[in-house]
N, C-alpha and C positions, 0 to 999 in steps of 0.2 A: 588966342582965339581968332583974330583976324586974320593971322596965318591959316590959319585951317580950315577958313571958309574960302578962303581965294583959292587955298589947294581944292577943296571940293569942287568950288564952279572950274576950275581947269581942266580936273578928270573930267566931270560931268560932258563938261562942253568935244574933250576930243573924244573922248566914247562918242558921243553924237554924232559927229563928223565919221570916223570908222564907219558906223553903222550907218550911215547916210551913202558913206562912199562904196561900202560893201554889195552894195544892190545895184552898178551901175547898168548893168543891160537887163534886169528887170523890167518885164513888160514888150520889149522885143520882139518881133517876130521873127521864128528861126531863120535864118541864111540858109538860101539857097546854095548847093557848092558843088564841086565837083573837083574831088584831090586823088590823089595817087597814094598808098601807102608804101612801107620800104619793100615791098614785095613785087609795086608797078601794078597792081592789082585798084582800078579805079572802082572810088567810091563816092557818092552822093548823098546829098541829105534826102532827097524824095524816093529815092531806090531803097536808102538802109535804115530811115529813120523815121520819117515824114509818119505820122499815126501814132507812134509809140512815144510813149514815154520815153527821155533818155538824159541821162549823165554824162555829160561833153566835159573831158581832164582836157586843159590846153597849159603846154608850157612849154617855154624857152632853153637854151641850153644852159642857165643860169637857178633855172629852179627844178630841172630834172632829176637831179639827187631827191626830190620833196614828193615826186608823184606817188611813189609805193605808200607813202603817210596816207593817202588820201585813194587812193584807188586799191587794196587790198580790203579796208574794213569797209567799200561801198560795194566792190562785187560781191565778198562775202554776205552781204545782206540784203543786194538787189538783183542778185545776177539773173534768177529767174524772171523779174516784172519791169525790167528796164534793161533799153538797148545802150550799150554803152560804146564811147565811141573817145579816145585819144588823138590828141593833135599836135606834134610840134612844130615851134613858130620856127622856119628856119630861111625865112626870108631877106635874112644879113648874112648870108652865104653865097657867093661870085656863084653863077651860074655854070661855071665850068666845073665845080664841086660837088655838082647833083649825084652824077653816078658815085662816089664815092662815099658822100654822107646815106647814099640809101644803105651801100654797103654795110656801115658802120650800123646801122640801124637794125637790119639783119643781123648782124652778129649781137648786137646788145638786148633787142627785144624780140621774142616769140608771137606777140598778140600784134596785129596793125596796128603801124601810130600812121596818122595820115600828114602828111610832110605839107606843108603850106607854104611853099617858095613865093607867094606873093604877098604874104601876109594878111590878106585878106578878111579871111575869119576871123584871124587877130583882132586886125580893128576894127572892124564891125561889131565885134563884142566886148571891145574897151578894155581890149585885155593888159592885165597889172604883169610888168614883167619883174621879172628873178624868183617868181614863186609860181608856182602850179594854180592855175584858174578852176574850179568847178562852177557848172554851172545845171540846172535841172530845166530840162523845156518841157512841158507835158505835153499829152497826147495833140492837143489843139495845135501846138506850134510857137506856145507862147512862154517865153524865160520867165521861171519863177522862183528862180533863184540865181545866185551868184555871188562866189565870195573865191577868194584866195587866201593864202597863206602856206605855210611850212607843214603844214596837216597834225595838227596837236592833236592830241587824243580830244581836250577837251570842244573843239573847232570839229571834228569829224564827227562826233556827237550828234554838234549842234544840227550838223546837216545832213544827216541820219532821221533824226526826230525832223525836220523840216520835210525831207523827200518824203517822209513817210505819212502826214500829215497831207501833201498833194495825191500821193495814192491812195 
């Protein structure tokens, strides 16, 4: 019996934590920015974004096999009422690799991912590396959401019924 109560307060406590840590740029005011996608095609937050609602995927080259989890069952269900905007962190790349990884970028994705060679956005939004970051800022400017992970059906859900809930 005492085993099973220590096991409860253990889960209890690191659920807690998850979910304490899941929220970390909650509350934030969106980042100003200004990046280049693999196309050289510059884009801004107050040019593409700034008023709308939007769903910002950021990830590294360590969680980019995870994006499609999380970005096919969000367009499918937001694509009309939210601007959606991709970012990968590729600011541990030597500077002489830019023209090359745009390249690759081009060959691998169709839609803009916007390349962030300083990393910036990154850490401003405390971003969790080796897994795909979502995060939701609404119309105002202000993150009200934010989680990561591997995009589990059950986790793309959750943040489904949450973006939906801000709309």
């Amino acid at each position: 019996m005492r085993l099973l109560i220590i096991t409860t307060l253990v889960v209890a406590i690191a659920a807690s934590l998850v979910a304490v840590s899941s929220d970390q740029a909650v509350g934030k005011r969106a980042k100003e920015f200004v990046l280049l996608d693999q196309y050289e095609k510059e884009w801004s937050w107050t040019k593409n974004c700034k008023g709308r609602p939007t769903v910002m995927v950021m990830s590294d080259w360590k969680g980019s096999d995870h994006t499609a989890a999380w970005t096919d069952p969000l367009v499918a269900r937001f694509k009309d009422r939210v601007q959606f905007v991709a970012l990968a962190d590729v600011s541990m790349a030597p500077g002489f690799l830019e023209g090359y990884l745009r390249s690759r970028f081009r060959d691998a994705y169709k839609t803009p991912i916007l390349l962030d060679f300083e990393g910036d956005v990154f850490e401003y939004y405390k971003f969790t590396s080796g897994v795909p970051n979502v995060l939701f800022i609404d119309a105002s400017g202000t993150v009200r959401l934010h989680t990561w992970g591997k995009g589990s059906t059950e986790s793309v859900n959750s943040v489904i019924e949450s973006i939906s809930k801000f709309l």
